[in-house]
ROGU-778788 format. One record per atom (N, C-alpha, C, O, CB): residue in three letters; x negated, y, z negated. Coordinates in pm, whole numbers, plus 50000, padded with zeros to 5 digits. Atoms other than C-alpha are relative to their C-alpha. Glycine has a CB too. Layout:
REM ROGU-778788
alaXYZ/...
REM end
This chain:
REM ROGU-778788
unk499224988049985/unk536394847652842/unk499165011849955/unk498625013249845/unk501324999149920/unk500284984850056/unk535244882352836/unk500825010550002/unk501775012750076/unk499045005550057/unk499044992450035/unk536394909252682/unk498885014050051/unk497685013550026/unk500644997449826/unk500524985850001/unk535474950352811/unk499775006049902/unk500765011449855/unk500625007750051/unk499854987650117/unk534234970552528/unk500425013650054/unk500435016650174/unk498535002949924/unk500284981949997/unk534665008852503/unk499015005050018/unk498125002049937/unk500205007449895/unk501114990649980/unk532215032952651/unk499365003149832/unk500275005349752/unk500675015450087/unk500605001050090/unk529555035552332/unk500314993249876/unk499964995849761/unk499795009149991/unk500135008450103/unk530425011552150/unk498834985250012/unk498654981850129/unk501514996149980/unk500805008449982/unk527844981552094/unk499794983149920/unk499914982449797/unk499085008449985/unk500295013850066/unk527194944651988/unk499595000949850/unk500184995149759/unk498834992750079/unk500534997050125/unk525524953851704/unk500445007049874/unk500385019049849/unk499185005050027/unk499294989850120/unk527284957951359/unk499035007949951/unk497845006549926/unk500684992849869/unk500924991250080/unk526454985851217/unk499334996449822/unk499744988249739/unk500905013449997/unk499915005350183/unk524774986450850/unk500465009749899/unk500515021949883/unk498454996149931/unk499384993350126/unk526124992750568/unk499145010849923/unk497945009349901/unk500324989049896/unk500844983950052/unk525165030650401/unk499794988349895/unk500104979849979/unk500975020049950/unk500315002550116/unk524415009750081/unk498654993249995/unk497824995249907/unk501014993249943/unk500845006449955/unk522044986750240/unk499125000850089/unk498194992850102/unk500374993850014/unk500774995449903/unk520695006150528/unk498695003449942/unk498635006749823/unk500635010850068/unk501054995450003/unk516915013450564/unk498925002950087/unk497844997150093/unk499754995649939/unk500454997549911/unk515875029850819/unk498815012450007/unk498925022049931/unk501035000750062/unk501364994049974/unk512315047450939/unk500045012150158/unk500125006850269/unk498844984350027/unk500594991949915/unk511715080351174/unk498734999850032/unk497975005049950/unk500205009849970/unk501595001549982/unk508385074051324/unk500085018650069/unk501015022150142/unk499304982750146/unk500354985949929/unk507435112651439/unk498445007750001/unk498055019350011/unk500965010449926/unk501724993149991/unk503765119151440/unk499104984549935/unk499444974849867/unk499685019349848/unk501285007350016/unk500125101451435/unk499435004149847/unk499425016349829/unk498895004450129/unk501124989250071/unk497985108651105/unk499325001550027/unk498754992850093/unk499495000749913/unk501294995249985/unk495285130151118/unk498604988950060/unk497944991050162/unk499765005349854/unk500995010049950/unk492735098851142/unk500534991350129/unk499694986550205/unk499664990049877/unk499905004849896/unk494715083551399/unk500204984650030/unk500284977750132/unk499115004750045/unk499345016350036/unk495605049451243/unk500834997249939/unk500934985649901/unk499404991649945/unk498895000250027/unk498565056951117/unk500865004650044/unk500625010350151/unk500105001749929/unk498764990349937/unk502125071851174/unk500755006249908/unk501285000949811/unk501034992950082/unk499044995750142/unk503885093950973/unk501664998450007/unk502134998150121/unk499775017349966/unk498655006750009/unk507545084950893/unk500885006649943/unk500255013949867/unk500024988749939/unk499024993350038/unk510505100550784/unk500994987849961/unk501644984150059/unk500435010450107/unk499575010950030/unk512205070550600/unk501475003749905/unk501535012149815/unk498784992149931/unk498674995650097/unk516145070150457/unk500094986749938/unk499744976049989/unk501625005450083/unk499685015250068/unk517095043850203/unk500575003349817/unk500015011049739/unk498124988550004/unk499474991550133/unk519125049149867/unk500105004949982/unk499605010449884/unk499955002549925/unk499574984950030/unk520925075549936/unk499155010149983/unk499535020049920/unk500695001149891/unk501114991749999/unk517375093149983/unk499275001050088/unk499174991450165/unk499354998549925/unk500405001449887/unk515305106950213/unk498224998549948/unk497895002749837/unk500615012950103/unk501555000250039/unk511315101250185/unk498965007650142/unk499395011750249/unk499524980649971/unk500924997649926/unk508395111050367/unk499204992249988/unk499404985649886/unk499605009749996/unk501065014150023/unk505195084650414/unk499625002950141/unk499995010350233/unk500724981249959/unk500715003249910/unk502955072650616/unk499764985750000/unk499634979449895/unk498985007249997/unk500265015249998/unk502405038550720/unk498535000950134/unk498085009150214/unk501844989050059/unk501414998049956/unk499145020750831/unk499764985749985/unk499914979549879/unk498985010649912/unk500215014949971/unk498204985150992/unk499324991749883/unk498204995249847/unk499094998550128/unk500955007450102/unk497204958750711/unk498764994050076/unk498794988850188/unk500814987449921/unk500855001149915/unk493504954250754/unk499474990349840/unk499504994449724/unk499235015150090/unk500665003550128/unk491804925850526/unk498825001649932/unk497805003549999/unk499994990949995/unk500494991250103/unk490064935850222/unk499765016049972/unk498815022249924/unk499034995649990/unk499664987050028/unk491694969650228/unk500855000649904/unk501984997649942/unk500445006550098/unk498594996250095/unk493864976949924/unk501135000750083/unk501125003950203/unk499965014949919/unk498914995049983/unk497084979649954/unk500765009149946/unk500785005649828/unk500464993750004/unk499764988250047/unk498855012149864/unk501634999550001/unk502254994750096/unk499275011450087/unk498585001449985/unk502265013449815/unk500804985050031/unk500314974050003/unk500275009350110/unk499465014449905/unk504904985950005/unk499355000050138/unk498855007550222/unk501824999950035/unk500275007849829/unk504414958550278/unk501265004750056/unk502185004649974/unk499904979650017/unk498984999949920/unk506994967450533/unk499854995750155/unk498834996150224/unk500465012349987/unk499955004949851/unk508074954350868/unk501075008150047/unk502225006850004/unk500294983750026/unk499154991449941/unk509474984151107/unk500344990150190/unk499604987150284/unk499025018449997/unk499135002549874/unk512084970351396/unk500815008350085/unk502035009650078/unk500794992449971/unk499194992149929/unk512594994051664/unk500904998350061/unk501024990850157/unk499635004450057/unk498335000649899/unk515994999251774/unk499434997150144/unk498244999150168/unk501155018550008/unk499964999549869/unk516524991252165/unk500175011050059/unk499465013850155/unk500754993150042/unk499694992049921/unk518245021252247/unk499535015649935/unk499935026749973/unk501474997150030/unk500664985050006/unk516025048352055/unk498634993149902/unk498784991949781/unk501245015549903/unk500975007750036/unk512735030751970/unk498825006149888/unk497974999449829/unk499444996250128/unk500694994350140/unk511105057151707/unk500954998849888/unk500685002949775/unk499565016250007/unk498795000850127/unk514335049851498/unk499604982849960/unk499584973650041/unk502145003050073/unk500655015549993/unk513045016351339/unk501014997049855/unk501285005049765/unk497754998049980/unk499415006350133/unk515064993451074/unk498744994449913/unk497654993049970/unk501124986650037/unk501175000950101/unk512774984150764/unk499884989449954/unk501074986349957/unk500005007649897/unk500235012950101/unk512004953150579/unk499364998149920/unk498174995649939/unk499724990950033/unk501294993250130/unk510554958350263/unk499254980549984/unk499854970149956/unk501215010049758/unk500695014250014/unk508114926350255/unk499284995949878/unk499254984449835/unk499034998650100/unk500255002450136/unk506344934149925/unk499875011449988/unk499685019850076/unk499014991549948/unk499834990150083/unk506544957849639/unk499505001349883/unk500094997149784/unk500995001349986/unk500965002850137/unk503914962449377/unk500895000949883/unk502065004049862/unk498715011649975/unk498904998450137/unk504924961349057/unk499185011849895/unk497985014549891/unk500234981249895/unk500804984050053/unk504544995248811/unk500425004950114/unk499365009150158/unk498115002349970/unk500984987849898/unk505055015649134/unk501185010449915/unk502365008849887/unk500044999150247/unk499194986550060/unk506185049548969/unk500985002650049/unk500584998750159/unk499465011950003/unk499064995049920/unk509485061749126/unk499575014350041/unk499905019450148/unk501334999549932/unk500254985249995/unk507915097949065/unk498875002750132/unk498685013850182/unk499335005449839/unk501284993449952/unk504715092949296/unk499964989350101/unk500304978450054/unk498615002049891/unk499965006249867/unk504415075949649/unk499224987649990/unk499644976650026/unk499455009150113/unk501275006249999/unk501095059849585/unk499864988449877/unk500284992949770/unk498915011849986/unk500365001950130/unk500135033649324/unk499065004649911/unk498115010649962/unk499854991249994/unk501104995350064/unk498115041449025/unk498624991450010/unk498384979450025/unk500415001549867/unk501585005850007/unk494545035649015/unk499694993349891/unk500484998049809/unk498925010250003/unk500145002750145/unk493525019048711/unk498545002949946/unk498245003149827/unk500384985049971/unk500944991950036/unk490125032448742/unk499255009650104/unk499625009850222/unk499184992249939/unk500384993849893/unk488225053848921/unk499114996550080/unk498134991350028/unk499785009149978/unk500235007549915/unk487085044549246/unk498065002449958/unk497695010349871/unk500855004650160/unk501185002150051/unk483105036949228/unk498934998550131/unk499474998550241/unk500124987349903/unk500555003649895/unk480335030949461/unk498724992149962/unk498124995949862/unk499825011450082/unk501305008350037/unk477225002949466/unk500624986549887/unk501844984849895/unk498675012649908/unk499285014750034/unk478044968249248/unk501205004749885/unk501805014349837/unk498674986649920/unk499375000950123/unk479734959949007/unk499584999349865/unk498744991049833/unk500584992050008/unk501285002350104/unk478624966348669/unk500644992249884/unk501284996949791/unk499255015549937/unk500115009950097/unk478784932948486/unk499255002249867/unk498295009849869/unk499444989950062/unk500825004450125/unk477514925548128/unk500544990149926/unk500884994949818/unk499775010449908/unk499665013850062/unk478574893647996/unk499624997849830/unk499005008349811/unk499124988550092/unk500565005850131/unk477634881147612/unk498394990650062/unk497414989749988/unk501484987549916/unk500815008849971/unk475224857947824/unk498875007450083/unk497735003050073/unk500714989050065/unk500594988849972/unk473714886348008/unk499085006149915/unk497855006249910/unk500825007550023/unk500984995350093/unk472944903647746/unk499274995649869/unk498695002949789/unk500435008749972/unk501495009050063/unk470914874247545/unk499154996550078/unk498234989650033/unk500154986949937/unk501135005949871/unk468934867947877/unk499485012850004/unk498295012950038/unk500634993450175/unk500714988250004/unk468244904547850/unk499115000649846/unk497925002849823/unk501135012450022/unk501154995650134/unk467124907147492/unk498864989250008/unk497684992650003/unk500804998749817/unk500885007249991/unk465494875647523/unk498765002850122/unk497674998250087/unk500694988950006/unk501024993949879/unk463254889947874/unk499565009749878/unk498705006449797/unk500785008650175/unk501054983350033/unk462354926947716/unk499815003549857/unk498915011749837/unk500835015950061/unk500375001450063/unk462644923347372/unk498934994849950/unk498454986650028/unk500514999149988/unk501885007250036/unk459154912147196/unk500634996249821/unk499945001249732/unk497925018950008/unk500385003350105/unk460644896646868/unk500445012349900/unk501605016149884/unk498594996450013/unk500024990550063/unk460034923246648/unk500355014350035/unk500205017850152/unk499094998849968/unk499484988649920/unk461444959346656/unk498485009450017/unk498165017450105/unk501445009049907/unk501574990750077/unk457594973246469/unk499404990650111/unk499494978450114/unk499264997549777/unk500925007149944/unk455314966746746/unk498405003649962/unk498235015749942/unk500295001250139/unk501274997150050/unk451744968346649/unk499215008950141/unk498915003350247/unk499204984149947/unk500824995949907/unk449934995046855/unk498714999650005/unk498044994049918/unk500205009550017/unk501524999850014/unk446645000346944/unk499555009949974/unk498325009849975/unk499304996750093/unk500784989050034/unk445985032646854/unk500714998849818/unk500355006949732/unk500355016550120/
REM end
């Protein structure tokens, strides 16, 4: 048996304001590998940008998975997939815990540095010169 709906009405319950979390996709960023977003969720509205996980890229903020509606496809439902922990409520981004660096890593171990004294050290601190 079928039943006629009403002109705009649809299959799809709606969600609940408490639980809704939904994403405005409306622009590219600047570089052109991301999208910027206009995101509602807890009674709040945000701004962001989201940006394809690429491996051994940090991750910045949440994992999310955006599901575009059928019938307006920049309106996307959200799925928060992961959520660092610490993330400030005050600041979009996570914190750094140091500042970013460039060239290795700079190790020094306890074992390091007896393979060092033992190489360049000579023993004694009084070295006997020649003059």
């Amino acid at each position: 048996m079928t039943t006629k709906k009403p002109a705009g009405e649809t299959d799809a319950a709606p969600a609940s304001p408490a639980t809704s979390d939904i994403a405005l996709v409306h622009g590219v960023t600047a570089d052109g590998e991301g999208l910027h977003i206009l995101r509602a969720r807890d009674n709040r509205i945000e701004f962001g940008a989201i940006r394809p996980l690429r491996e051994g890229v940090p991750i910045r903020g949440e994992v999310v998975t955006l599901r575009p509606r059928e019938d307006f496809p920049a309106l996307c439902d959200v799925e928060t997939r992961f959520v660092p922990p610490a993330l400030p409520s005050d600041r979009q981004e996570s914190p750094r815990l140091s500042p970013p660096r460039t060239g290795p890593a700079q190790v020094a171990t306890e074992d390091y540095r007896r393979n060092w004294d033992a190489i360049w050290s000579h023993g004694n601190a009084k070295t006997k010169l020649a003059n």
